[in-house]
PyMOL commands that place a pseudoatom at each C-alpha (Angstrom):
pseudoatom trace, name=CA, resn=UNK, resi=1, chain=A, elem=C, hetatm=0, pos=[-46.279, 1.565, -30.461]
pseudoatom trace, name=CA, resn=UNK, resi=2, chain=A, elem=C, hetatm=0, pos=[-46.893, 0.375, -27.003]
pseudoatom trace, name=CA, resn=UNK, resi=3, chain=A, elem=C, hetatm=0, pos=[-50.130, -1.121, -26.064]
pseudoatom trace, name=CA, resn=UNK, resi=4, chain=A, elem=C, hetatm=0, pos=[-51.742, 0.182, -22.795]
pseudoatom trace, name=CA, resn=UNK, resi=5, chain=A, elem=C, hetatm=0, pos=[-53.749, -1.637, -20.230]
pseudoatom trace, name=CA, resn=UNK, resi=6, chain=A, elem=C, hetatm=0, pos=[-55.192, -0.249, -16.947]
pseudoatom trace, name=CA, resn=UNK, resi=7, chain=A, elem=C, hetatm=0, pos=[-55.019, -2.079, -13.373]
pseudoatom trace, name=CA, resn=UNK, resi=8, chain=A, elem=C, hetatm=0, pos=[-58.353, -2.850, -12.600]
pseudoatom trace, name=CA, resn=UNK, resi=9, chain=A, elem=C, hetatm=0, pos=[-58.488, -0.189, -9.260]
pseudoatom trace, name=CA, resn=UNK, resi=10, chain=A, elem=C, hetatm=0, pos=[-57.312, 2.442, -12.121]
pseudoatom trace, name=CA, resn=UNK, resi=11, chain=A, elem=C, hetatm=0, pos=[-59.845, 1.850, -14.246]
pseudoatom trace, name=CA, resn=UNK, resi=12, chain=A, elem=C, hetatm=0, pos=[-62.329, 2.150, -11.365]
pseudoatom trace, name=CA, resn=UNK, resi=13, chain=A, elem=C, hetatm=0, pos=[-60.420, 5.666, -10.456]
pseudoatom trace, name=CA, resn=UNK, resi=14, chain=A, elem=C, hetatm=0, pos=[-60.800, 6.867, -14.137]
pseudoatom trace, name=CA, resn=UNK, resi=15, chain=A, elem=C, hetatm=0, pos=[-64.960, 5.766, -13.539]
pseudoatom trace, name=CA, resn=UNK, resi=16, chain=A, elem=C, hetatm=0, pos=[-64.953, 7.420, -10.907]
pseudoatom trace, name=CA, resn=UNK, resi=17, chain=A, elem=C, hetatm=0, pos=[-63.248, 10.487, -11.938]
pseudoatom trace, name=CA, resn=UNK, resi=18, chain=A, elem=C, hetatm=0, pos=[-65.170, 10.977, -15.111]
pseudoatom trace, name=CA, resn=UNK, resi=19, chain=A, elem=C, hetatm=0, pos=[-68.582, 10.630, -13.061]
pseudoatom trace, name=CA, resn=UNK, resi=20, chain=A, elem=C, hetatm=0, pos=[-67.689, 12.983, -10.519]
pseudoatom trace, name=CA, resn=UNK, resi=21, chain=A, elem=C, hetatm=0, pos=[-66.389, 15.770, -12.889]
pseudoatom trace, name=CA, resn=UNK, resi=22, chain=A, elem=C, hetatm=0, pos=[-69.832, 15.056, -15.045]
pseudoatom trace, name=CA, resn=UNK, resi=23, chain=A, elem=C, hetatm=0, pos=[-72.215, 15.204, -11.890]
pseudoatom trace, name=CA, resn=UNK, resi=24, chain=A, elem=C, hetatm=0, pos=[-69.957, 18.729, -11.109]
pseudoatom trace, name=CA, resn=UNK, resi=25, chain=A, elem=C, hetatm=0, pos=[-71.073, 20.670, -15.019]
pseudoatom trace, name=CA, resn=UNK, resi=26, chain=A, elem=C, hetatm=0, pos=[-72.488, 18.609, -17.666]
pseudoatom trace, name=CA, resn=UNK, resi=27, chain=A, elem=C, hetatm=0, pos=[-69.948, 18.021, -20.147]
pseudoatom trace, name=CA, resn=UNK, resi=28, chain=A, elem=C, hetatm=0, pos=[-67.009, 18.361, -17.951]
pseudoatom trace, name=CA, resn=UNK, resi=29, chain=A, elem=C, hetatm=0, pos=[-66.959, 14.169, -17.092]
pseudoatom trace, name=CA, resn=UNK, resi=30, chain=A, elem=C, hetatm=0, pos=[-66.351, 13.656, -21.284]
pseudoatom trace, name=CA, resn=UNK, resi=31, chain=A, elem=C, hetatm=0, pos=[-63.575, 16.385, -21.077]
pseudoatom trace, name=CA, resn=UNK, resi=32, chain=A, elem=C, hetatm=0, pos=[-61.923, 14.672, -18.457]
pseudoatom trace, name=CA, resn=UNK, resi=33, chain=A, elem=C, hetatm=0, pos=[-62.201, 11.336, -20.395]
pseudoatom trace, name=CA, resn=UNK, resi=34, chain=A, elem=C, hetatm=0, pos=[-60.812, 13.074, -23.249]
pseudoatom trace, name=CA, resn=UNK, resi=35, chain=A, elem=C, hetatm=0, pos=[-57.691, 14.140, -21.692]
pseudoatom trace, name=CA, resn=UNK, resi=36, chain=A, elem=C, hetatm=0, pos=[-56.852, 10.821, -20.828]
pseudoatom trace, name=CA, resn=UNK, resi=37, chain=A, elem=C, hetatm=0, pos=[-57.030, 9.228, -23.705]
pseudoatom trace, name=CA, resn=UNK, resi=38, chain=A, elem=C, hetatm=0, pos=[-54.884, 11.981, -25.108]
pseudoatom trace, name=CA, resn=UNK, resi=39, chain=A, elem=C, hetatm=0, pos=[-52.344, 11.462, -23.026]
pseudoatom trace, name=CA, resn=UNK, resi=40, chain=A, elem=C, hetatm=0, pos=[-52.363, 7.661, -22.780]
pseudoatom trace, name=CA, resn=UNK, resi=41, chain=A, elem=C, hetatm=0, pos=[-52.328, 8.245, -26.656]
pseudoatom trace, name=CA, resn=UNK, resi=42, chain=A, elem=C, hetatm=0, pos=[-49.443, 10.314, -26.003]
pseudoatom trace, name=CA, resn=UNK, resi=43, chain=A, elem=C, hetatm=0, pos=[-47.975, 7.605, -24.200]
pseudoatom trace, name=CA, resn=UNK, resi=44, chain=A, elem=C, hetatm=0, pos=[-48.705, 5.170, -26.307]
pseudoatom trace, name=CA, resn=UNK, resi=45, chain=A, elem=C, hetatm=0, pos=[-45.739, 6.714, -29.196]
pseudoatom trace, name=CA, resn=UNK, resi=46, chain=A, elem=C, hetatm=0, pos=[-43.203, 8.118, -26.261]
pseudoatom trace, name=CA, resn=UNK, resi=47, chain=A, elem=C, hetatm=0, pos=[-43.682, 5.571, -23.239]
pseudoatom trace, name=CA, resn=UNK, resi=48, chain=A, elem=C, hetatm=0, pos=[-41.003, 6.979, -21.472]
pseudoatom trace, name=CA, resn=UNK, resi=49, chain=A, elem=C, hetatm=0, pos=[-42.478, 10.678, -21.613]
pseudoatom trace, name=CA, resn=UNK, resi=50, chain=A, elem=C, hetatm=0, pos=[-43.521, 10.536, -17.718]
pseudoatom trace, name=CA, resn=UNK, resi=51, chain=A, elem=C, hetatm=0, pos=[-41.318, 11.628, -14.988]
pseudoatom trace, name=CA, resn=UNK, resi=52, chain=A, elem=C, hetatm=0, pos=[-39.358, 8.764, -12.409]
pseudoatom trace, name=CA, resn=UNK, resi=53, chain=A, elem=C, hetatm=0, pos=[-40.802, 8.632, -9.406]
pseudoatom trace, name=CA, resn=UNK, resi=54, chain=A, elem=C, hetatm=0, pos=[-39.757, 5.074, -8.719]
pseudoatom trace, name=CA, resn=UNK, resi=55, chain=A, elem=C, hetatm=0, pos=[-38.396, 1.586, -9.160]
pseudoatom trace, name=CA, resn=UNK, resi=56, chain=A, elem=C, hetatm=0, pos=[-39.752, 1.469, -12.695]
pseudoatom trace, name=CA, resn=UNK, resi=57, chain=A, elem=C, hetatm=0, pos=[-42.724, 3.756, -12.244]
pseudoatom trace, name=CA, resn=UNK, resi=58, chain=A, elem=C, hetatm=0, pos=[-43.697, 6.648, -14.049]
pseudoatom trace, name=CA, resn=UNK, resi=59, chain=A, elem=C, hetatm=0, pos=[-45.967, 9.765, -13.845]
pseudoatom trace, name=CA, resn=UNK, resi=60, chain=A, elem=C, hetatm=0, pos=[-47.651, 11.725, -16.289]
pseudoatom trace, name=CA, resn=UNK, resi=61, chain=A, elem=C, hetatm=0, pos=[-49.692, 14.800, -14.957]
pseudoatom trace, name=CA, resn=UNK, resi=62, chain=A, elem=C, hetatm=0, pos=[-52.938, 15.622, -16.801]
pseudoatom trace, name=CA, resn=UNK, resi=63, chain=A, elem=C, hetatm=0, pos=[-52.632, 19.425, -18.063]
pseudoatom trace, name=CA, resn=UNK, resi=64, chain=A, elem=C, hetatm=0, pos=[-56.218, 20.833, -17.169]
pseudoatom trace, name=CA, resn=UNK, resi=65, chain=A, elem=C, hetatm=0, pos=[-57.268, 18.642, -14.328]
pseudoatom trace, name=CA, resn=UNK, resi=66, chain=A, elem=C, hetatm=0, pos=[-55.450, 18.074, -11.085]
pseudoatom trace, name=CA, resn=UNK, resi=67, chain=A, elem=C, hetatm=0, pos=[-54.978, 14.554, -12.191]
pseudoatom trace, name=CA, resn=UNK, resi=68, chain=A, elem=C, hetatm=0, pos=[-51.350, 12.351, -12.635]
pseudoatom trace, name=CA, resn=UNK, resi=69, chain=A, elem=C, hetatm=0, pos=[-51.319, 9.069, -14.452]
pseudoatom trace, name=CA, resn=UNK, resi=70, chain=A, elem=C, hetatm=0, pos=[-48.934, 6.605, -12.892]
pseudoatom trace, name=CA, resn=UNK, resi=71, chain=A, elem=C, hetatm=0, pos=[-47.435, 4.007, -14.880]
pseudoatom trace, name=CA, resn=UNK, resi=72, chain=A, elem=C, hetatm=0, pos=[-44.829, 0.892, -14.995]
pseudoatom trace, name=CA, resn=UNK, resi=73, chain=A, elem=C, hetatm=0, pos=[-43.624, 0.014, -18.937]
pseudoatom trace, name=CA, resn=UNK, resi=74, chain=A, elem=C, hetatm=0, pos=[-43.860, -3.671, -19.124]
pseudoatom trace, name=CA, resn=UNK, resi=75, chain=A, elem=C, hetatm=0, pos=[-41.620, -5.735, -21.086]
pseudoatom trace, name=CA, resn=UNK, resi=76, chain=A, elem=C, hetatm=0, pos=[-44.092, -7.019, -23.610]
pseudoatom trace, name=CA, resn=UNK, resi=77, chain=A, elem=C, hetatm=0, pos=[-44.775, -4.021, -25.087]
pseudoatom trace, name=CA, resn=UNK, resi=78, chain=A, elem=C, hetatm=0, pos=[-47.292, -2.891, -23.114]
pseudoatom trace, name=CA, resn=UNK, resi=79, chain=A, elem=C, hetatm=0, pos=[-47.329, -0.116, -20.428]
pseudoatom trace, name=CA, resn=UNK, resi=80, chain=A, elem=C, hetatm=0, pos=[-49.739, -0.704, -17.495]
pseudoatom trace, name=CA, resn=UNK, resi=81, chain=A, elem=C, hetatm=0, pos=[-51.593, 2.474, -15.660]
pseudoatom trace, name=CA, resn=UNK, resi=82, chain=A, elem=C, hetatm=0, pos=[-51.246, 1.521, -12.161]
pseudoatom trace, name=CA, resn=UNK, resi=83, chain=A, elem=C, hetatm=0, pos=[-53.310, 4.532, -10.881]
pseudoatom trace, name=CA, resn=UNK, resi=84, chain=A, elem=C, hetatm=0, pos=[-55.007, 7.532, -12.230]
pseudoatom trace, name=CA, resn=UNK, resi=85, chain=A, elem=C, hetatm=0, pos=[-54.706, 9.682, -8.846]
pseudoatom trace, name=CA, resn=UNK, resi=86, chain=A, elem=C, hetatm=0, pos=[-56.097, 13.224, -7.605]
pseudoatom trace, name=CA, resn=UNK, resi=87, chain=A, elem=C, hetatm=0, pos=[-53.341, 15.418, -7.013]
pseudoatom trace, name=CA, resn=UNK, resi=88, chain=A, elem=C, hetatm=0, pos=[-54.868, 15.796, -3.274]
pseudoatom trace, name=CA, resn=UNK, resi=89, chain=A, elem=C, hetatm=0, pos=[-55.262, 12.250, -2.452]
pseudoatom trace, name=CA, resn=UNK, resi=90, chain=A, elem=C, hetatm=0, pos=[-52.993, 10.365, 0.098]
pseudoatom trace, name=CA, resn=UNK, resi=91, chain=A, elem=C, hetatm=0, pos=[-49.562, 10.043, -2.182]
pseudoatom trace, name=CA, resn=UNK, resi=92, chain=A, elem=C, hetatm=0, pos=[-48.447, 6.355, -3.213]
pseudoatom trace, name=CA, resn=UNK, resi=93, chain=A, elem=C, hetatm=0, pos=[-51.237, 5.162, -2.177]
pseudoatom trace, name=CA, resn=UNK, resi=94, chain=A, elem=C, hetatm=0, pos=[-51.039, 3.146, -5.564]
pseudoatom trace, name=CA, resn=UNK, resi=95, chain=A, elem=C, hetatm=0, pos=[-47.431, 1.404, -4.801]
pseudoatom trace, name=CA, resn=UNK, resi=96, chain=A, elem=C, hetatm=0, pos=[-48.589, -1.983, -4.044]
pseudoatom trace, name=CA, resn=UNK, resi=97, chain=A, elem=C, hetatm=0, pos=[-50.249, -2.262, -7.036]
pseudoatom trace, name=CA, resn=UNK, resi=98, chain=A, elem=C, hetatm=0, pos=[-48.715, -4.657, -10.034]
for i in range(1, 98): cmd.bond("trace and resi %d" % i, "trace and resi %d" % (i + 1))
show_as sticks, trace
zoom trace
């Protein structure tokens, strides 16, 4: 099993995220949260479960919220979220990102 660690912007994004959906129906923020963790659980047993969309970068779309997780599997046994992005923000936007 693969551990999972979040660039620090992603983490901020997944913040974020969870505020805005709780500030939008009490509730909803903890639901969003939840998802997540299911599928980074998800990820966690089949890393390379996410679609290529890249040089060694993966994405994983959320299946209630209009939400992808984008990854990079690391060589140490660890996969790294490099964003957690709204379906309607400005694509790659995330590419620099290590």
């Amino acid at each position: 099993m693969k551990n999972v660690i979040f660039h620090p912007l992603a983490e901020q994004e997944l913040i974020d995220a969870t505020a805005y959906y709780e500030e939008q129906k009490p509730g909803l923020g903890l639901e969003f949260l939840g998802e997540v963790e299911e599928v980074v659980n998800f990820l966690m047993l089949y890393p390379e479960a996410g679609s290529n969309v890249g040089v060694s970068v993966r994405r994983v779309i959320l299946p209630k919220f209009s939400y992808s997780l984008f990854y990079r599997i690391l060589e140490e046994e660890q996969i790294r979220i490099l964003a957690v992005a709204h379906h309607k923000r400005k694509p790659q936007y995330w590419v620099d990102r290590e």
